[in-house]
C-alpha positions as CSV (number, residue, x, y, z in Angstrom):
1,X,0.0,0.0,0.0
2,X,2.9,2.2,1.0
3,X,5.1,1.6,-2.1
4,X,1.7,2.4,-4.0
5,X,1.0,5.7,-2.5
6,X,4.7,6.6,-3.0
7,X,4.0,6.1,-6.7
8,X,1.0,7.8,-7.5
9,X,3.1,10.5,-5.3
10,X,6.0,10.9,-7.3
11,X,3.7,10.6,-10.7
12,X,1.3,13.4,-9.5
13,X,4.5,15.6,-8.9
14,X,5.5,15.3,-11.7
15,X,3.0,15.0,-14.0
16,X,1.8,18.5,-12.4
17,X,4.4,20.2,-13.2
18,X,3.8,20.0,-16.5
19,X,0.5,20.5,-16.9
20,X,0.9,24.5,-17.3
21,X,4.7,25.2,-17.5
22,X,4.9,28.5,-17.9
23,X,2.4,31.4,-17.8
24,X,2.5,32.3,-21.5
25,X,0.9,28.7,-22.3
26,X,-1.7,29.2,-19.5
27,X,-3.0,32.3,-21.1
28,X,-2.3,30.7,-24.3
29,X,-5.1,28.1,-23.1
30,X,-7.0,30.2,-21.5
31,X,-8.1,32.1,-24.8
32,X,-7.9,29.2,-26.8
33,X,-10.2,26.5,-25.0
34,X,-12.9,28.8,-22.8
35,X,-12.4,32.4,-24.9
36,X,-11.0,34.1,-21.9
37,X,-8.5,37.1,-22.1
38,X,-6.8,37.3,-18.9
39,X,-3.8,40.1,-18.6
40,X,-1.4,39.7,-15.6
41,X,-0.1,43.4,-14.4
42,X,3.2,44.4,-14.6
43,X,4.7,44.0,-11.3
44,X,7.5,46.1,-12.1
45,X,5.5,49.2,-11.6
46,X,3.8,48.1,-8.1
47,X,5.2,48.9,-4.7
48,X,2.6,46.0,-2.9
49,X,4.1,43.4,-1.0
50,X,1.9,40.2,-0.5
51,X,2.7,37.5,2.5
52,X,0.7,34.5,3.9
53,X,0.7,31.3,4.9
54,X,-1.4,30.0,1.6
55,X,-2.5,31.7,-1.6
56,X,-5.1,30.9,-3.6
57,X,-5.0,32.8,-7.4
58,X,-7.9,32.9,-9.9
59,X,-7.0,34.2,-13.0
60,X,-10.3,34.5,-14.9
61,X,-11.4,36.5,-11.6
62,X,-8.2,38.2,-11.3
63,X,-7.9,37.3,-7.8
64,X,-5.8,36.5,-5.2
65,X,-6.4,34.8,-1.9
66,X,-4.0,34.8,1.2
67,X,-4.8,32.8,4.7
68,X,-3.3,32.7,8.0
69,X,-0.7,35.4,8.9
70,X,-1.1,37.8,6.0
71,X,0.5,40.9,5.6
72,X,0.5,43.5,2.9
73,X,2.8,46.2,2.2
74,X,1.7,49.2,-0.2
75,X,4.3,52.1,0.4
76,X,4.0,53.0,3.7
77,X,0.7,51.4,4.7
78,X,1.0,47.9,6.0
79,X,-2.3,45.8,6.7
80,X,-2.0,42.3,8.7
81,X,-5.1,40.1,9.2
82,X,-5.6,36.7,9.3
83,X,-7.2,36.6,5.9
84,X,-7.2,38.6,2.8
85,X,-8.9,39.2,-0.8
86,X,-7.3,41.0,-3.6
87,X,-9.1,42.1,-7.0
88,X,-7.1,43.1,-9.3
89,X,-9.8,44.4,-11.4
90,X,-10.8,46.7,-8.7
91,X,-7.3,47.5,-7.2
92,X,-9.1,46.5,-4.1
93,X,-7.9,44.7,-0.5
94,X,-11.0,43.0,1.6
95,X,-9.3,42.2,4.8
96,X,-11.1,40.0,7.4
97,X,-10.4,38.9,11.4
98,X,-7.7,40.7,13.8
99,X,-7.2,43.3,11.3
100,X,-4.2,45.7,12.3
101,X,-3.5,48.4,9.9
102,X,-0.7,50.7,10.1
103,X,0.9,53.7,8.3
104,X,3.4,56.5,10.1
105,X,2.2,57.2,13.1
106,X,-1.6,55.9,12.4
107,X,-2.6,52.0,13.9
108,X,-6.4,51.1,13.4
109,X,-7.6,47.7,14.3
110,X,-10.7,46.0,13.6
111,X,-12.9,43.1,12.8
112,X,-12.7,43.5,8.9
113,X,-12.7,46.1,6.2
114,X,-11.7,47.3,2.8
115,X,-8.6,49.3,0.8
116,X,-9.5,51.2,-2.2
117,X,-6.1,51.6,-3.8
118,X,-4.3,54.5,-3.4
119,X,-6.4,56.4,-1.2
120,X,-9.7,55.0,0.6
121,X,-9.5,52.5,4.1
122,X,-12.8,52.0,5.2
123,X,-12.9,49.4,8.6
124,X,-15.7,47.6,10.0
125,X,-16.4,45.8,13.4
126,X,-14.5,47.3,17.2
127,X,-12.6,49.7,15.4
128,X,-9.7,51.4,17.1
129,X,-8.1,54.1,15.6
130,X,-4.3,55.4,17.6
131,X,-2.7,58.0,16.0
132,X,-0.1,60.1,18.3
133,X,-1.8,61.0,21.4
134,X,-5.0,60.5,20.0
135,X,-7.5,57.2,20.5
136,X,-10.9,56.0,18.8
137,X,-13.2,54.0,19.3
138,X,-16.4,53.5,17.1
139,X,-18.4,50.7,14.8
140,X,-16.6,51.9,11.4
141,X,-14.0,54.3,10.0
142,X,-13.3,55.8,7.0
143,X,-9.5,56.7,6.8
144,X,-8.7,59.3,3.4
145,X,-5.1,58.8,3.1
146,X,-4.8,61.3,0.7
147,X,-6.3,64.5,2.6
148,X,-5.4,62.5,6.0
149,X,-8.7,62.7,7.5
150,X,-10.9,59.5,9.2
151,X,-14.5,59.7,9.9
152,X,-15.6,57.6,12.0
153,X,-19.1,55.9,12.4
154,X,-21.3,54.8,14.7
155,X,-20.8,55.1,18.7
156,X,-17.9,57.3,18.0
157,X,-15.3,58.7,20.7
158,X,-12.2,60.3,20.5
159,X,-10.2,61.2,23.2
160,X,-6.7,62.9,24.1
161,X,-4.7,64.0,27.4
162,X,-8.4,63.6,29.0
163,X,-10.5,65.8,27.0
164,X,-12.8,63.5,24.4
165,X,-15.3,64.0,21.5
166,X,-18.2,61.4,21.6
167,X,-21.1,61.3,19.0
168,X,-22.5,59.6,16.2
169,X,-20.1,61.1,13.8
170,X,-16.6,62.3,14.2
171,X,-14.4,63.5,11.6
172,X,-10.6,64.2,12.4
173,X,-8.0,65.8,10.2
174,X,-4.5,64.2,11.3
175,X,-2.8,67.2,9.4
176,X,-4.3,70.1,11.7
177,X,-5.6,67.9,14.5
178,X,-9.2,69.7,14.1
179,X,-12.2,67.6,15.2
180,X,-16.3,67.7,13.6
181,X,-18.5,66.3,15.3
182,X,-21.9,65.1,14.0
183,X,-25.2,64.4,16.0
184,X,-25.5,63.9,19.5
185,X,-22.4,65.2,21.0
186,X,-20.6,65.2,24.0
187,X,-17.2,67.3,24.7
188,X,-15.0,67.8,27.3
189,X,-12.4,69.7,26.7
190,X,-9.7,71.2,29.7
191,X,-8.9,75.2,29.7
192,X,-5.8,74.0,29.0
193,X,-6.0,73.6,25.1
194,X,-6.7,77.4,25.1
195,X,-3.9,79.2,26.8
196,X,-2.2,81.7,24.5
């Protein structure tokens, strides 16, 4: 039984291997048997780092799959979760379960969420949001790296040094540290902030 399953073993490795040798003949058959055009990007041109434990990659979706210990890398924005989904169609990131993002000084956890390549983080589920000496709670967020602003959604708080911001909507610009609050409020702010 054992020399068996050593066989069919070594013939399934092999044989395998061969089945699509290189990527040009996988395309090749791709358009010839089922009439799809598929288009791998350049990577040359991309700054995104992909790890995980396993990958799963559907070329006719132009997807790609990571579970257990993922991490992605664009620039200076780093996102680890325990699962990920990329579309390459939508230069789009779903991230799902202990999801930690990073980028300069910014960390915001939560449950799960999406990246809209370059700009748009929007997170779902206990998010936290830590930026300097500033901390977040709320039900979503919706980080704008390009004008460095996050609204955030739903049981929103912000707090700093003991003064806080709580409504239903709060919208922070990291550049001039100016806060917006939407709804019911509640502030508490200490004279100190307003000394000359």
């Amino acid at each position: 039984m054992f020399q068996k399953f050593i066989l069919v073993f070594i013939c399934f490795s092999f044989l395998s291997s061969f089945v699509f040798a290189s990527y040009d003949n996988l395309v090749t058959d791709l358009f010839a048997y089922h009439g799809k055009q598929v288009v791998y990007p350049d990577s040359s041109n991309y700054d995104v780092f992909v790890t995980a434990k396993d990958f799963s990659l559907s070329l006719i979706d132009s997807m790609v799959d990571g579970v257990e210990d993922t991490m992605v890398t664009y620039k200076d924005l780093s996102v680890r979760a325990y699962r990920f989904s990329f579309s390459f169609l939508n230069n789009s990131l779903d991230f799902f379960n202990s999801v930690v993002v990073t980028k300069d000084d910014m960390v915001l956890s939560c449950d799960k969420g999406n990246i809209i390549f370059p700009n748009l983080v929007s997170a779902k589920g206990e998010v936290r949001f830590m930026y300097q000496d500033y901390q977040s709670l709320s039900d979503e967020a919706i980080y704008n790296l390009e004008k460095h602003y996050i609204t955030l959604n739903g049981n929103a708080s912000l707090s700093s040094k003991g003064d806080y911001v709580k409504g239903d909507k709060i919208v922070f610009d990291l550049a001039n540290e100016s806060v917006l609050s939407g709804g019911r409020s509640k502030i508490k702010l200490s004279t100190d902030r307003f000394d000359p």
